[in-house]
VOLOTOR-453693 format. One record per residue (C-alpha): residue number from 1; residue in three letters; z, y, x negated. Coordinates in steps of 0.1 Angstrom, whole numbers, plus 5000, padded with zeros to 4 digits. Each point is the difference from the previous one (the first is absolute). Example, Ala and Ser with C-alpha at 12.3 -4.5 7.8 and 13.67 -1.06 7.14 Angstrom:
residues 2
{node 1, 'ALA', {5078, 4955, 4877}}
{node 2, 'SER', {4993, 5034, 4986}}
//
This chain:
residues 312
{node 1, 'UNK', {1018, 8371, 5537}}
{node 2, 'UNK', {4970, 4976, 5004}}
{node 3, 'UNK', {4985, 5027, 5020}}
{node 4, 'UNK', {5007, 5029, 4976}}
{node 5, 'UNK', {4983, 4983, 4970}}
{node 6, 'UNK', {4964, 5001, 5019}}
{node 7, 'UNK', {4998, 5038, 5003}}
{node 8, 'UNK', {4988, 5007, 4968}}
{node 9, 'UNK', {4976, 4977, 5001}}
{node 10, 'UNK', {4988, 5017, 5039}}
{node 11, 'UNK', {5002, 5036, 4985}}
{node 12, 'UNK', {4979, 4990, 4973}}
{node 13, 'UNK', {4975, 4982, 5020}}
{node 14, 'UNK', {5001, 5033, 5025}}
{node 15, 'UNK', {4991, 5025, 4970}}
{node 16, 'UNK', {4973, 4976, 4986}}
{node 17, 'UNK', {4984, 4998, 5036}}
{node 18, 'UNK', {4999, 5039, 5006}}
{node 19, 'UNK', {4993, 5015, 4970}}
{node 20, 'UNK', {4960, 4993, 5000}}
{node 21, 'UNK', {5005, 5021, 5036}}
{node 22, 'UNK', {5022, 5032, 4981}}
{node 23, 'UNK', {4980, 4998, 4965}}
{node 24, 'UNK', {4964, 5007, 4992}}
{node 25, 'UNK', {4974, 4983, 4976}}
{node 26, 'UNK', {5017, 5010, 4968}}
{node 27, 'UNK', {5035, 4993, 5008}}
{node 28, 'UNK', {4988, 4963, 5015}}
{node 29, 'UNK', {4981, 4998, 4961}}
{node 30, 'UNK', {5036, 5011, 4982}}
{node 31, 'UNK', {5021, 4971, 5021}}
{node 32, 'UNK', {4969, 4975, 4996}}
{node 33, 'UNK', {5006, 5002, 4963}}
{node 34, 'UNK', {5041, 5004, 5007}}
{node 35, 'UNK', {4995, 4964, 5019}}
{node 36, 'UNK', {4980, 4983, 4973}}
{node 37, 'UNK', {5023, 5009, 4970}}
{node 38, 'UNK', {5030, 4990, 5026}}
{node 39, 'UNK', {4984, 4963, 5002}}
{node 40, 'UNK', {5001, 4997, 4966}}
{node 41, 'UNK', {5032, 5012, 4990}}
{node 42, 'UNK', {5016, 4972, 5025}}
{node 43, 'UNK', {4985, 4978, 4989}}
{node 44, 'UNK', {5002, 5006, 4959}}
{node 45, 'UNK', {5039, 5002, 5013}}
{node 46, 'UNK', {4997, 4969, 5018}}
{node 47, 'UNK', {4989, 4982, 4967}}
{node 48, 'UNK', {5030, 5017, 4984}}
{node 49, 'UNK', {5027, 4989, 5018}}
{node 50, 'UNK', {4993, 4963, 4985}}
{node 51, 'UNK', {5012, 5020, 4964}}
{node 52, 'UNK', {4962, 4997, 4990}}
{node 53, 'UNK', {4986, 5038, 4989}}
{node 54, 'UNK', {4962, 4998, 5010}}
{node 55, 'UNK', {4977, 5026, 4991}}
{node 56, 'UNK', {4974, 4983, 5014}}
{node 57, 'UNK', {4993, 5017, 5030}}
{node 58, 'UNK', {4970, 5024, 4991}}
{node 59, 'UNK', {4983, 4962, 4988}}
{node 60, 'UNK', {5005, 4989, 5031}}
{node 61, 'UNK', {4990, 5030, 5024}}
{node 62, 'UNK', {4965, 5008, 4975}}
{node 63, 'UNK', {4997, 4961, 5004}}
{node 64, 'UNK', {4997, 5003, 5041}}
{node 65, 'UNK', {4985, 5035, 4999}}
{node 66, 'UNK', {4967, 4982, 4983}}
{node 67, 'UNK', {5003, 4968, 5017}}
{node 68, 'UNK', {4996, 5022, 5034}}
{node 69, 'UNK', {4974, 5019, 4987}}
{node 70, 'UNK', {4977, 4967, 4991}}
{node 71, 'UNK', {5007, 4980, 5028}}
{node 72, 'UNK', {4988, 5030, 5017}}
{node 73, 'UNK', {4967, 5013, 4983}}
{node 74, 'UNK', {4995, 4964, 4984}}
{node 75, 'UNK', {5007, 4978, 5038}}
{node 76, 'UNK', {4998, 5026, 5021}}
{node 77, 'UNK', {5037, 4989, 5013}}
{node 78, 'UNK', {5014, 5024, 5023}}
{node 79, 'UNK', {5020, 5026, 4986}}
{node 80, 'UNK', {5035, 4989, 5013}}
{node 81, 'UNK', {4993, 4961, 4996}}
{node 82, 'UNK', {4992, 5012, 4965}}
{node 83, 'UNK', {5038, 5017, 4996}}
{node 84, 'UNK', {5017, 4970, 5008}}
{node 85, 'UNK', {4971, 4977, 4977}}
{node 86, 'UNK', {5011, 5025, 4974}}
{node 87, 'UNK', {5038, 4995, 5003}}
{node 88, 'UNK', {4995, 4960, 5000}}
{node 89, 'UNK', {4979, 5001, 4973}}
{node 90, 'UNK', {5025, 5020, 4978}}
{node 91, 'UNK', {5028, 4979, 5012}}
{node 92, 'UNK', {4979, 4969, 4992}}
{node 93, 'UNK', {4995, 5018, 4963}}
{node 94, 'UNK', {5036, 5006, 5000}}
{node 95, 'UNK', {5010, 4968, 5009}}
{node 96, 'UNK', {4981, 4987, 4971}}
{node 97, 'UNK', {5015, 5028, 4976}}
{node 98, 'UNK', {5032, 4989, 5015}}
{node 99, 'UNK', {5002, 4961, 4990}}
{node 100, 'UNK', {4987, 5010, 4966}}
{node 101, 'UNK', {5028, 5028, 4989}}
{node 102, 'UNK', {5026, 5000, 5024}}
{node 103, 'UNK', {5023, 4975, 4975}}
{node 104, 'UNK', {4999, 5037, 4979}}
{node 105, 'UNK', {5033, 5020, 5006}}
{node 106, 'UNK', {5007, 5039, 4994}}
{node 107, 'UNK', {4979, 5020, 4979}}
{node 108, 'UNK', {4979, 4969, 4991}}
{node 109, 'UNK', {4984, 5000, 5037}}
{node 110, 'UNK', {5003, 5032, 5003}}
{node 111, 'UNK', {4974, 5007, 4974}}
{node 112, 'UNK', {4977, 4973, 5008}}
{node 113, 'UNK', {4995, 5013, 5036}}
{node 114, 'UNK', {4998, 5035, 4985}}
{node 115, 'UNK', {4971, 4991, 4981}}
{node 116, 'UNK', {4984, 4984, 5035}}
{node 117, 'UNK', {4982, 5036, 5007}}
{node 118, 'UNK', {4987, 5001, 4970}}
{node 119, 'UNK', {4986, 4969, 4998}}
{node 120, 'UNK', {4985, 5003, 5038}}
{node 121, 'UNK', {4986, 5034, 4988}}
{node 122, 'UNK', {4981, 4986, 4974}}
{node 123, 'UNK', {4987, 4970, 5018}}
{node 124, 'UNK', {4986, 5026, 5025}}
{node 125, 'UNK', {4983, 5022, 4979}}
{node 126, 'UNK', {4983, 4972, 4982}}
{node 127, 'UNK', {4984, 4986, 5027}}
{node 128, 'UNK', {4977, 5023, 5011}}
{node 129, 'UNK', {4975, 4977, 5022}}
{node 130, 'UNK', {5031, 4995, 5025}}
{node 131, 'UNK', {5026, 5020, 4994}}
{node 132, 'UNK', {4972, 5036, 4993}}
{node 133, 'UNK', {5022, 5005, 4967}}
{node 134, 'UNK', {5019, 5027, 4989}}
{node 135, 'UNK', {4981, 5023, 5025}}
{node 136, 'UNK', {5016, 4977, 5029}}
{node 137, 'UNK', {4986, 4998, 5031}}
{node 138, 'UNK', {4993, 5024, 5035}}
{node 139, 'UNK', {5004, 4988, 5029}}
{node 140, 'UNK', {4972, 5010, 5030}}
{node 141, 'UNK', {5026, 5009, 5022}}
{node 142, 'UNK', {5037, 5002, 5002}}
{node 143, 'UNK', {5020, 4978, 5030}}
{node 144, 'UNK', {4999, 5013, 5033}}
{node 145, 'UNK', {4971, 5030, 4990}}
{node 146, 'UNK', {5028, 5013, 4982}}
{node 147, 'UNK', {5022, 5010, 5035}}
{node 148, 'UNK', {5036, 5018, 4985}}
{node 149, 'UNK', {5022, 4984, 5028}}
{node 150, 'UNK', {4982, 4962, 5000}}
{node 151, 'UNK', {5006, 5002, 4958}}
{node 152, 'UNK', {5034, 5011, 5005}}
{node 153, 'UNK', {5005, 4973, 5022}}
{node 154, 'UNK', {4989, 4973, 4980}}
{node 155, 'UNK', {5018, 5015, 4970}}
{node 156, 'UNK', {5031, 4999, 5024}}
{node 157, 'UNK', {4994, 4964, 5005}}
{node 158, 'UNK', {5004, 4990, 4963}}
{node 159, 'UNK', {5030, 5021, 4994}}
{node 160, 'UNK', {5014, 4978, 5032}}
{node 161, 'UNK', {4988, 4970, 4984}}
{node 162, 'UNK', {5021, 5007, 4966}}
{node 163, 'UNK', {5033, 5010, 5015}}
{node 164, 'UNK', {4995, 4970, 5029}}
{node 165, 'UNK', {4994, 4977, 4971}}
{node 166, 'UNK', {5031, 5016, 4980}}
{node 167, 'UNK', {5024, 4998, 5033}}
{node 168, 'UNK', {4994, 4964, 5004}}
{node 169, 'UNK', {5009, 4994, 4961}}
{node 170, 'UNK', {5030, 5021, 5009}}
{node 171, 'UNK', {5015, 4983, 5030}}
{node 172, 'UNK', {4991, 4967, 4987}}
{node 173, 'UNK', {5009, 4970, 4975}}
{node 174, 'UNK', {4976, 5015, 4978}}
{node 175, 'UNK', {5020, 5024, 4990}}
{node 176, 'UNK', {5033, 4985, 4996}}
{node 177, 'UNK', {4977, 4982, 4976}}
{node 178, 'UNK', {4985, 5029, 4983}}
{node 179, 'UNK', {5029, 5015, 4994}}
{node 180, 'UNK', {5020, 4966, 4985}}
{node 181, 'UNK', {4968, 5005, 4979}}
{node 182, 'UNK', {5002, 5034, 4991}}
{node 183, 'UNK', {5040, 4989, 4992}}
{node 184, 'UNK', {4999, 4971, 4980}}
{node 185, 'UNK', {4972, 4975, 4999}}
{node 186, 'UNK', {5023, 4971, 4983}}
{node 187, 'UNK', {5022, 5005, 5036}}
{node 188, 'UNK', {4970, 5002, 5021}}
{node 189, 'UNK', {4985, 4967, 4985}}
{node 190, 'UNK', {5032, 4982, 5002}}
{node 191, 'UNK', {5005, 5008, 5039}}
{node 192, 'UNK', {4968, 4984, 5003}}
{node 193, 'UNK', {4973, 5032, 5004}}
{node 194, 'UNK', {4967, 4995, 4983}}
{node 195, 'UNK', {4997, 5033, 4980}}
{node 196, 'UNK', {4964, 4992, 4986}}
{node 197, 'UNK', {4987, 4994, 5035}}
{node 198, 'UNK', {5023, 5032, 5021}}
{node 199, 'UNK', {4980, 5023, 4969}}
{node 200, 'UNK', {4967, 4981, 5004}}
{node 201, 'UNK', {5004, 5006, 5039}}
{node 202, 'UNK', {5009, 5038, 4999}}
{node 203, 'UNK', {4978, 5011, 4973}}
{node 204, 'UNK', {4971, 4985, 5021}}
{node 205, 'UNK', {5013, 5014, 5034}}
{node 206, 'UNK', {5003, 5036, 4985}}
{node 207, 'UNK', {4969, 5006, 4980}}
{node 208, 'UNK', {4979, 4985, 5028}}
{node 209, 'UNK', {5015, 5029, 5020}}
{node 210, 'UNK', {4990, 5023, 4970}}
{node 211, 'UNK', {4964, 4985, 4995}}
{node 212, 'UNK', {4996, 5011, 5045}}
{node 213, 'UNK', {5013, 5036, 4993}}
{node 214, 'UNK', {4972, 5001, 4971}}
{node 215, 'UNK', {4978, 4983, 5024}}
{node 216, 'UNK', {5009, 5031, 5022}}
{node 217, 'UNK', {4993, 5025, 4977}}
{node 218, 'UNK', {4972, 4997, 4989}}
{node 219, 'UNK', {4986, 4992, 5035}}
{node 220, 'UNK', {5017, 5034, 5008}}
{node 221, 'UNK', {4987, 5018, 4971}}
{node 222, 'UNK', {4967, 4984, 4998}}
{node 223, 'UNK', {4999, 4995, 4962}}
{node 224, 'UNK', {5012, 4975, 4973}}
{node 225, 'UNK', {5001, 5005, 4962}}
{node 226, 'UNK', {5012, 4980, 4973}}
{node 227, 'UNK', {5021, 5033, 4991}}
{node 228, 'UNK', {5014, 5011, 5032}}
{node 229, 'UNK', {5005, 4970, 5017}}
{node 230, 'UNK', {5026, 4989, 4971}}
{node 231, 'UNK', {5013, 5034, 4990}}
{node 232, 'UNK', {5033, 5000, 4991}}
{node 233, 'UNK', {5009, 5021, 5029}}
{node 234, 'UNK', {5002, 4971, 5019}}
{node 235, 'UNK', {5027, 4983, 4980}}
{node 236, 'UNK', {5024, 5032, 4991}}
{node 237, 'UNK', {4999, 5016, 5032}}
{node 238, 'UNK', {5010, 4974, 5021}}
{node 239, 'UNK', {5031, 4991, 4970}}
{node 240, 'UNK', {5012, 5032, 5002}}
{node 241, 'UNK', {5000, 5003, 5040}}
{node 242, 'UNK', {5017, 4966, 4999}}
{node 243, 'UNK', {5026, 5011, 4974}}
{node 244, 'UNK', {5003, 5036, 5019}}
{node 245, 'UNK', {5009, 4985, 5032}}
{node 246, 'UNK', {5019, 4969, 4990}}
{node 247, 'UNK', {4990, 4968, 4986}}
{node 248, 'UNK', {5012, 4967, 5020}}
{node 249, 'UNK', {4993, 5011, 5030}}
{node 250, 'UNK', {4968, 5005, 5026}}
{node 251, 'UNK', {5016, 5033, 5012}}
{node 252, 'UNK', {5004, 5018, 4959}}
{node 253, 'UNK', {4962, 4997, 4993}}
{node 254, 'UNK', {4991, 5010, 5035}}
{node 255, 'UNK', {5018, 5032, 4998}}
{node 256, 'UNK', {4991, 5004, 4962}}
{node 257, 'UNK', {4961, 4998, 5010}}
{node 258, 'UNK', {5007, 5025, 5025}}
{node 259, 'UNK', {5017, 5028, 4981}}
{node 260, 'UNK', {4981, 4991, 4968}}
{node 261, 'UNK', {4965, 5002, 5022}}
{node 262, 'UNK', {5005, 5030, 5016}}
{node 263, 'UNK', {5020, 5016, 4967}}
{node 264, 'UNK', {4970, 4990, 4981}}
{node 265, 'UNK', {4968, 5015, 5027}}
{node 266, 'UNK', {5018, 5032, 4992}}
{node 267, 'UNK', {5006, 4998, 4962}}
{node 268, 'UNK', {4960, 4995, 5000}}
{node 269, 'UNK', {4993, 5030, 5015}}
{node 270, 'UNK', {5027, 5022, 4982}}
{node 271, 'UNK', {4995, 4981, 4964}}
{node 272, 'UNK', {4965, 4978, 5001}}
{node 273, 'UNK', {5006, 4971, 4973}}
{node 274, 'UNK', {5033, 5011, 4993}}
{node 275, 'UNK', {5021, 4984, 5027}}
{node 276, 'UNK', {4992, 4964, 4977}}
{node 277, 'UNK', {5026, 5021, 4981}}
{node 278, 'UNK', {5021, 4998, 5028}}
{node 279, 'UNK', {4999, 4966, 5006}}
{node 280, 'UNK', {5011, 4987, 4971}}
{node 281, 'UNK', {5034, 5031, 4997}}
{node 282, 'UNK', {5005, 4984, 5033}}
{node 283, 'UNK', {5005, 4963, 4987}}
{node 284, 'UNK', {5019, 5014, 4971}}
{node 285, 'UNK', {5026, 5017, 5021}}
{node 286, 'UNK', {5002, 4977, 5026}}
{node 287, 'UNK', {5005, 4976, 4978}}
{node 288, 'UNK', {5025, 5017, 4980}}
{node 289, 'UNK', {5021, 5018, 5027}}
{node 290, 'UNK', {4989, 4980, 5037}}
{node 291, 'UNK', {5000, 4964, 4986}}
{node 292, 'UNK', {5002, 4989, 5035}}
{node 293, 'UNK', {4973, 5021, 5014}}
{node 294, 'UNK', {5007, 5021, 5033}}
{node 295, 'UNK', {5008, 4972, 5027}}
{node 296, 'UNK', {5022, 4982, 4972}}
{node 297, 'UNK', {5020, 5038, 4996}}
{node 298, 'UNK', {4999, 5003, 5033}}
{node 299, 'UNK', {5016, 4962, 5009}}
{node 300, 'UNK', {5022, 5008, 4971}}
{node 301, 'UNK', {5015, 5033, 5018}}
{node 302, 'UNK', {4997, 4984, 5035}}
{node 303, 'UNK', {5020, 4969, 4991}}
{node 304, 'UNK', {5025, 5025, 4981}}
{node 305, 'UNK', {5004, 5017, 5032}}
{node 306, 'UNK', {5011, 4967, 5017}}
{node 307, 'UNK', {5028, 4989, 4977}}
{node 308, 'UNK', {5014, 5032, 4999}}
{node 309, 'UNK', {5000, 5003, 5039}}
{node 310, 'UNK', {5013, 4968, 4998}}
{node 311, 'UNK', {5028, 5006, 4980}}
{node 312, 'UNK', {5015, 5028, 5018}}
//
């Protein structure tokens, strides 16, 4: 059984390691993008299963996309030191966000790290002297002279980073916490969990791994911009990949990024603008009809299967 339960994880590692040698420049670009929008629908779920809805996570990735870009053309700090400068100083911003709103519960917080892209956006664009205003900034080059199977790569490594960082939640006393959280605070608190500091402590973790996949993007793409850096895109996609493949899990928003991504490369091409559409009928129904997502219908019938099996 022990045995059994790592060959996922080795297939998945096996098609991540040969598909830069079966797939050319474009493909590589798609599953770049594919990887990016995975990291952050892990971690907005991994900030969910503590009961707390953030919509922060297009804040937190436009925060690390600019702090990337100025540590680079401001400090001339190496493009990958500058990903990881950009992830700790969004976690560092979160943190702060964090002990100041966290004591909010349901929509309350939910709104308040809603308006968090906004207020980042406008910030940016009114700061001209460092942050080039709303005309963002370009880069001089993009990371690694802009090499398709070195980017993919390195987008590969943050997509690792998320769902390593959401395993060890998992399979860990954080989330027998999380979810006495998500259950009942009043019973958590009385069995001697500090809720304030578990929220403080996830909230931080996951948008610092949102601020390095901005970091990542924009080092990839080679441009920032008060508008595209916090579109909204980078808040609703990830939600409905999460909600698509299952939320309370690493596996549901992995899988939802994946059929979502690709689904989506190819709405582009057949309807440009139109698959945003999409998107959103796709939250509605899955909402509506797949509550549980695809891995949650699939445990559902698998664990179905069993008792009947077993009742025979």
């Amino acid at each position: 059984m022990k045995t059994t339960r790592f060959i996922p994880y080795t297939l998945a590692a096996v098609v991540a390691a040969v598909f830069p040698l079966l797939s050319g420049a474009y493909l590589q670009q798609v599953a770049i993008t594919i990887l990016l929008y995975m990291a952050l629908a892990v971690t907005w779920d991994m900030i969910l299963r503590s009961g707390q809805l953030s919509f922060g996570t297009a804040g937190f990735f436009g925060l690390g996309s600019y702090a990337s870009a100025l540590f680079f053309l401001r400090l001339g700090v190496d493009p990958v030191v500058g990903i990881l400068l950009g992830g700790i100083f969004a976690g560092v911003v979160a943190l702060l966000v964090g002990l100041a709103v966290l004591r909010l519960r349901g929509m309350y917080f939910a709104i308040v790290t809603l308006a968090l892209a906004s207020i980042f956006r406008v910030v940016a664009r009114n700061i001209p002297a460092l942050t080039g205003g709303a005309e963002g900034m370009m880069l001089p080059s993009v990371i690694f002279g802009g090499d398709a199977t070195k980017l993919y790569g390195l987008a590969l490594v943050v997509a690792v980073l998320a769902v390593l960082a959401s395993e060890i939640f998992e399979r860990s006393r954080i989330r027998l916490a999380l979810t006495s959280i998500r259950n009942d605070e009043r019973v958590a608190k009385s069995s001697g969990i500090s809720v304030f500091w578990y929220l403080v402590f996830v909230f931080t973790v996951a948008s610092a791994i949102q601020g390095i996949a901005g970091g990542t993007y924009v080092q990839v793409y080679g441009f920032v911009s008060p508008e595209g850096s916090f579109h909204a895109n980078f808040l609703l996609l990830p939600l409905a990949m999460a909600l698509l493949g299952g939320i309370h899990s690493t596996w549901g928003p992995v899988l939802g990024a994946l059929i979502l991504g690709m689904m989506g490369e190819y709405l582009k091409l057949q309807i440009p603008y139109g698959h945003l559409l999409v998107y959103g009928g796709i939250i509605v129904l899955v909402t509506l009809f797949l509550p549980q997502g695809v891995v949650g219908a699939f445990r559902q019938r698998l664990s179905g299967w069993h008792t009947a099996r077993r009742s025979r």
